[in-house]
KEKE-3310 file (N, C-alpha, C; in steps of 0.2 Angstrom, whole numbers, plus 5000, padded with zeros to 4 digits):
npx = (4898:4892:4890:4882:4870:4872:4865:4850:4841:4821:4821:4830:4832:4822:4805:4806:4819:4816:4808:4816:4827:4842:4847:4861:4870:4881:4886:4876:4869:4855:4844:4845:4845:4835:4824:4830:4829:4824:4830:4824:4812:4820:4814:4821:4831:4848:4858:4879:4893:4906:4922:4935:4946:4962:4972:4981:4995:5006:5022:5026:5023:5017:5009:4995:4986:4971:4959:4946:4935:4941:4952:4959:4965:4958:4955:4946:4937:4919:4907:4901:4904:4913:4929:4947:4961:4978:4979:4965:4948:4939:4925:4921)
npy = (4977:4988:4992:5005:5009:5013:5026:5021:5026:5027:5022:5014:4999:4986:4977:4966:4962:4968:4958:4944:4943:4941:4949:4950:4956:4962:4954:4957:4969:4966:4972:4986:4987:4983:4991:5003:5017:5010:5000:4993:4986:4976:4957:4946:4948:4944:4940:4940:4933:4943:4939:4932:4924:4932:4943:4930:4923:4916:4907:4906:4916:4917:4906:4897:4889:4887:4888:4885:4893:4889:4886:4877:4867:4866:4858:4857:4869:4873:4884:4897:4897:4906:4906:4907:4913:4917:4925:4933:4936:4924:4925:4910)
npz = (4922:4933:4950:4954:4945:4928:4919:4909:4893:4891:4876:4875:4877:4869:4870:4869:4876:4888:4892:4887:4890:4904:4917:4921:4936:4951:4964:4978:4973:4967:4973:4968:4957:4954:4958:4949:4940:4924:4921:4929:4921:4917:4917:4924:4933:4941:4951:4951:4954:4952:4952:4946:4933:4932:4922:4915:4914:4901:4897:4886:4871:4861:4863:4860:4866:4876:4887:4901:4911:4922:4922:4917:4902:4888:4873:4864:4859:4863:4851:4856:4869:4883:4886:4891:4882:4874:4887:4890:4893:4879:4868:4859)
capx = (4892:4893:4887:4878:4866:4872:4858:4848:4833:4817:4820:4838:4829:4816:4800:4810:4826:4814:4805:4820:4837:4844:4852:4866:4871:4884:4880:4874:4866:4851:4838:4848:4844:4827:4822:4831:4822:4824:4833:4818:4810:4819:4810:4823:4838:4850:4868:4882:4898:4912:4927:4934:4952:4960:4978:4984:5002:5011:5028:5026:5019:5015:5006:4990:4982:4963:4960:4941:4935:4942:4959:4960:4965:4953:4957:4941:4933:4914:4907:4898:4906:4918:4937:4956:4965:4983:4977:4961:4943:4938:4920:4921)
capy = (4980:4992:4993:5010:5008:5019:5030:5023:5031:5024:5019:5009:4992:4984:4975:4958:4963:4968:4951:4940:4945:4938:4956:4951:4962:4962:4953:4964:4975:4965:4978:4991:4986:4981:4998:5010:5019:5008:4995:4989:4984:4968:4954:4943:4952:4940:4941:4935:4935:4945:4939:4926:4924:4937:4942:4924:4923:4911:4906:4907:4924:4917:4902:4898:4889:4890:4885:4887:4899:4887:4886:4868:4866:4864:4852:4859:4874:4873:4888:4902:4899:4909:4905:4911:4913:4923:4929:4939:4931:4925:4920:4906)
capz = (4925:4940:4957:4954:4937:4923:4918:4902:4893:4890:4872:4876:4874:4866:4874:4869:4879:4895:4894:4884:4892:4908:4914:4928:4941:4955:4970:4982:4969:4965:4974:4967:4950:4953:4960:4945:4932:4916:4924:4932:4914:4915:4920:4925:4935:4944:4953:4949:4959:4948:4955:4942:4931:4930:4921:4915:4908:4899:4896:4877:4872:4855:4864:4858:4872:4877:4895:4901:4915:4928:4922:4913:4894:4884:4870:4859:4865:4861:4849:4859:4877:4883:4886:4889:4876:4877:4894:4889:4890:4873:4867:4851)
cpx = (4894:4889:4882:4877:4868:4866:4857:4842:4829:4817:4827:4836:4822:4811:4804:4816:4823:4815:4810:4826:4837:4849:4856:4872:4875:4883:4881:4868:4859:4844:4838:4844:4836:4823:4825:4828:4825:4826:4828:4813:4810:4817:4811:4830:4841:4857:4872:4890:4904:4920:4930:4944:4955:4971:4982:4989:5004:5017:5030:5021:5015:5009:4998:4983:4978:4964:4949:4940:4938:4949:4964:4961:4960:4954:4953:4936:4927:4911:4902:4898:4915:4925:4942:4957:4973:4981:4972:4956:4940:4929:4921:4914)
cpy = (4983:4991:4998:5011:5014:5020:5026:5026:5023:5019:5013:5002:4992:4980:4969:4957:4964:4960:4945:4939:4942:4945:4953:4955:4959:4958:4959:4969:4972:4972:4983:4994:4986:4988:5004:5008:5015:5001:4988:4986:4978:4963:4949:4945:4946:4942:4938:4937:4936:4944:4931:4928:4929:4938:4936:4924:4917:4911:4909:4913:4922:4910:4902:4893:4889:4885:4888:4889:4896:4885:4880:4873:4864:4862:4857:4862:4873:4882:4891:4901:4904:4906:4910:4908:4918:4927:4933:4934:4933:4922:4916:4905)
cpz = (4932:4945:4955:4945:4932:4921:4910:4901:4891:4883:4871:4876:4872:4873:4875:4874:4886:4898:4891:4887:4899:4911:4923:4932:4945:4960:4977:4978:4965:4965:4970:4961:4948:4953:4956:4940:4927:4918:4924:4928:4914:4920:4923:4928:4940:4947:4951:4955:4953:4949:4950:4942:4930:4926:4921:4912:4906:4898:4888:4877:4864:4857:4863:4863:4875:4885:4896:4909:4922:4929:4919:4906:4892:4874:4864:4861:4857:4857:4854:4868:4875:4888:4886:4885:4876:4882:4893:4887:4881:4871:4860:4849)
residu = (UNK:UNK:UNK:UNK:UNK:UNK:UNK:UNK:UNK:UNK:UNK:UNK:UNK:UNK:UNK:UNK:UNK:UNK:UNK:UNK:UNK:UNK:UNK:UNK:UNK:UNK:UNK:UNK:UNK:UNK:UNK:UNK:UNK:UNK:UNK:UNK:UNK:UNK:UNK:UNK:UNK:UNK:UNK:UNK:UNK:UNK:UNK:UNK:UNK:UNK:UNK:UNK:UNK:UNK:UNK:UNK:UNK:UNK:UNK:UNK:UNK:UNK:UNK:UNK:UNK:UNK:UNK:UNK:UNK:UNK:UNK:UNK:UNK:UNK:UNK:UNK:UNK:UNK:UNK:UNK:UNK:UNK:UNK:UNK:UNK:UNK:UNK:UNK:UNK:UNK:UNK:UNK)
# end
């Protein structure tokens, strides 16, 4: 997500996606969001702080190794979170 809202049109989501979706945004960029044309449809906008994992290496390049967004291994990643996996987040 960007700081400055890429343009969509009117028809780029549903009435469900307004009212359904959780749309998160920059921190800082709440008002931003709230106040653009289209943006401002959904009905739940929030922040989030983007500054996370980034470029993870390992030793073994064939290593198969899940770790979870804080940098632990994770034994048995649960279906529909998101995880490292050979340095690159992965959702299971």
């Amino acid at each position: 997500m960007t700081e400055t809202p890429p343009t969509i049109y009117d028809n780029s989501f549903t009435n469900g996606h307004y009212i359904g979706v959780v749309l998160y945004v920059p921190v800082g960029c709440l008002n931003i969001y709230q106040d653009a044309e289209n943006w401002s449809n959904f009905w739940d906008i929030r922040e989030f702080d983007t500054i996370g994992i980034c470029d993870v290496k390992t030793e073994n390049k064939n290593a198969t190794t899940v770790y979870d967004l804080n940098g632990r291994v994770v034994e048995t990643p649960t279906k529909g979170n998101v995880y490292i996996k050979n340095g690159k987040k992965v959702r299971f």
